[in-house]
N, C-alpha and C positions, 0 to 999 in steps of 0.2 A: 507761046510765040512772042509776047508784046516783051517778056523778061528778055529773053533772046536778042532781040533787035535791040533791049537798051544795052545789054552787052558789048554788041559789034560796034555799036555806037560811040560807048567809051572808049572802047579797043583803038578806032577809026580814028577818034577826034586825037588819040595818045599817038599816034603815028606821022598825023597831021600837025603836032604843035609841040615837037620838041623844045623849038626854041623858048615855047614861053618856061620850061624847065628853070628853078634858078640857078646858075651855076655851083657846084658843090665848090666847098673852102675847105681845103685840108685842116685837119682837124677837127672839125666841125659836123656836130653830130645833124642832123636835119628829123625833126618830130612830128608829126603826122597825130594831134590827140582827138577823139572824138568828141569831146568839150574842152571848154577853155580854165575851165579847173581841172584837170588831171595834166591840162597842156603846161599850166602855170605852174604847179609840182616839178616840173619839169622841166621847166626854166629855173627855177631856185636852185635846184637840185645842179644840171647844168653850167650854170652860169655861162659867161661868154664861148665855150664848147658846145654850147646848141643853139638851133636854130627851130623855135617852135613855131607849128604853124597848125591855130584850133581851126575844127571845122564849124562846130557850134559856138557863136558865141553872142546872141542876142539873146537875154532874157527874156523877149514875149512867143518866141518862137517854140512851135510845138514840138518836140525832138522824135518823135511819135509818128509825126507827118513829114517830115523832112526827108528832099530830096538831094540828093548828090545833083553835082555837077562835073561839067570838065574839068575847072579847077582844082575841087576835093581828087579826083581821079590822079592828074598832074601830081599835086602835092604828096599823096600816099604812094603812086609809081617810083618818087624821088628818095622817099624817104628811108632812114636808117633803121629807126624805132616808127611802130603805131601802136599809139596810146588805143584801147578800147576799152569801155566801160560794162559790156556788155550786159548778160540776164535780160536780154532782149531788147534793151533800151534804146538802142542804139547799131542796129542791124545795119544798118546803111552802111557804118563799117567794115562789115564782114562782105560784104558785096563790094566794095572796092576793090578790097584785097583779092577776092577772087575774081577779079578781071585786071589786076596789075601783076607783076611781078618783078623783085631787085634781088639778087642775090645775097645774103648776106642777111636779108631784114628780119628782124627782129620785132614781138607781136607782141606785147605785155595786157594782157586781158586782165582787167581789176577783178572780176568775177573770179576767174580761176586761183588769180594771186593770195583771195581772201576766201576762196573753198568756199565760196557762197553756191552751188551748185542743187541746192534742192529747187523743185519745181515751183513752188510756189515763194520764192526766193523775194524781196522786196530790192527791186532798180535802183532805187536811190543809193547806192553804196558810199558816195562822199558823205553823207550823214552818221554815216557810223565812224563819227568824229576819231574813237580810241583804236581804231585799226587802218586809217588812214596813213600811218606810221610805214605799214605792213606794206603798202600801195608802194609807198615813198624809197623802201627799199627795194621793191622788184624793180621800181625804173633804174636805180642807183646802180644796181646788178646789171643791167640791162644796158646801160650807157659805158660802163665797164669793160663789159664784153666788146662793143663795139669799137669804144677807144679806151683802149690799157693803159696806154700812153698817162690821161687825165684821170686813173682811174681814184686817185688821190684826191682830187680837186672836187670829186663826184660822190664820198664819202660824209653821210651825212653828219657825222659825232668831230668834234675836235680834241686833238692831242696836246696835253700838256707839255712843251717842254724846259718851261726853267728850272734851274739847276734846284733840287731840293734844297742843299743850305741856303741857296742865295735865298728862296723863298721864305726859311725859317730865321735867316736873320733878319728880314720886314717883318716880320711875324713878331719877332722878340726885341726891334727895335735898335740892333746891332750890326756890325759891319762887318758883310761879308765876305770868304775869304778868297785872296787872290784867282782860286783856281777856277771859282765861282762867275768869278765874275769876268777873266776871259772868256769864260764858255758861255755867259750869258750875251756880252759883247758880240761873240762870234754869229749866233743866232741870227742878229741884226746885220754888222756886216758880209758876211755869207748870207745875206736873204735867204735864211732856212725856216723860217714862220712866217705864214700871211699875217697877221695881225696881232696887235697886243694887248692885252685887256688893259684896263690900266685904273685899277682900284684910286677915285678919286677922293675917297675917306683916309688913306692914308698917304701921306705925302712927306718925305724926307729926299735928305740926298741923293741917297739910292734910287728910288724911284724917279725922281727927275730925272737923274743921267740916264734912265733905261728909256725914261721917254722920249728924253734928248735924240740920245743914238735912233730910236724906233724912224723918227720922225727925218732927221737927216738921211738914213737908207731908206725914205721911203717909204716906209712898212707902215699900213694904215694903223691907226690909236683910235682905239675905243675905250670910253671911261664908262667903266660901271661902279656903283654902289652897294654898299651893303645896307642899307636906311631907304625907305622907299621916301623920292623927293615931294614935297607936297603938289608939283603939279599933277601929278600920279593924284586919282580918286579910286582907284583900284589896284590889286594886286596884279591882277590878270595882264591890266595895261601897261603896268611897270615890265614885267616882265617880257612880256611881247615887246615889246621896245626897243630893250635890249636885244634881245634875239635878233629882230630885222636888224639892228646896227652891225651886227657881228655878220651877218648875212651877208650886207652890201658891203664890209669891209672884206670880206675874204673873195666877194667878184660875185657874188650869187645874184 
């Protein structure tokens, strides 16, 4: 009975408080995550196309003893996508969901995603740092579906597209040829690439005029290196670095 009456109660309080709803924004996916790491995956992932909103996100809180609110209920009623992390960790989830409902939404359970499904299963699933990946594409799918439209902008891998010659004559130090380097130009003024890497080890003509135009149309410039720079103490750091630059430059 006491389960029951918290029910009716959510139910009651979602009927009574529309308005506190946030307005949805076309386009805009609205995320509902069970922690604020799977919700943060998902803003990356994202970018300005969602709207995350974690339930968990205090570090000393026991996830274990946590209760919903009206809030959490609001939130998850609205939402497009609900992140869950389940294997029991995180139950409160699955009882939102079964006292809300939106047409449309969409449920991405990390448990199921990673077939982690045996009984004695270990909760913690963001720890299994190498299938994290796995996670990161069922949202990707998952944001996809919901808006097709971005479903480019929500693809985690990026496309090459300068022209092969133009690339092989920096490579060999010579000058590319005419057809190359329209099609490289056009890229830039067609804003048909979010961003430009822009190898700051090698620097001639060519490359300056590709930066030149990048930066006149706007198209963010990221310099990376091949030489890790001495402020780098680690590999790892070097790398992660760039990653987040290219990240923030493509809107993530």
């Amino acid at each position: 009975m006491p389960r029951m009456l918290t029910v009716l109660a959510v139910a009651a309080a979602l009927a009574g408080c529309g308005s506190s709803q946030p307005p949805a924004i076309p386009g805009v996916v609205q995320v509902v995550a069970g922690e604020n790491f799977w919700g943060n995956i998902a803003a990356q992932i994202g970018g300005r196309h969602v709207r995350v909103i974690p339930i968990l996100t205090s570090p000393t809180a026991d996830p274990h003893l946590y209760e919903s609110d009206v809030a959490n209920a609001v939130a998850v009623a609205g939402a497009g996508l609900v992140i869950e992390n389940g294997a029991g960790y995180d139950d409160f989830v699955s009882q939102l969901l079964g006292a809300t409902r939106h047409r449309g939404r969409i449920v991405v359970s990390v448990q199921h995603a990673l077939g982690a499904t045996r009984p004695d299963v270990n909760p913690h699933l963001w720890y299994d740092i190498p299938r994290v990946p796995e996670v990161a594409r069922a949202i990707e799918a998952a944001l996809a579906r919901l808006e097709p439209r971005h479903a480019s902008a929500f693809a985690a891998g990026l496309k090459v597209l300068t022209p092969p010659g133009l690339a092989a004559a920096v490579e060999d130090g010579t000058d590319p040829g005419p057809d190359d380097t329209v099609v490289m130009d056009g890229l830039f003024t067609g804003h048909k690439v979010k961003v430009l890497l822009y190898n700051a080890q090698v620097v001639n003509a060519v490359t300056q005029h590709v930066r030149a135009l990048a930066r006149q149309s706007h198209i963010p410039v990221v310099g990376v290196t091949e030489t890790m720079p001495p402020s780098y103490h680690r590999y790892q750091a070097w790398q992660l670095a760039q990653a987040r630059a290219i990240l923030h430059a493509r809107g993530g």
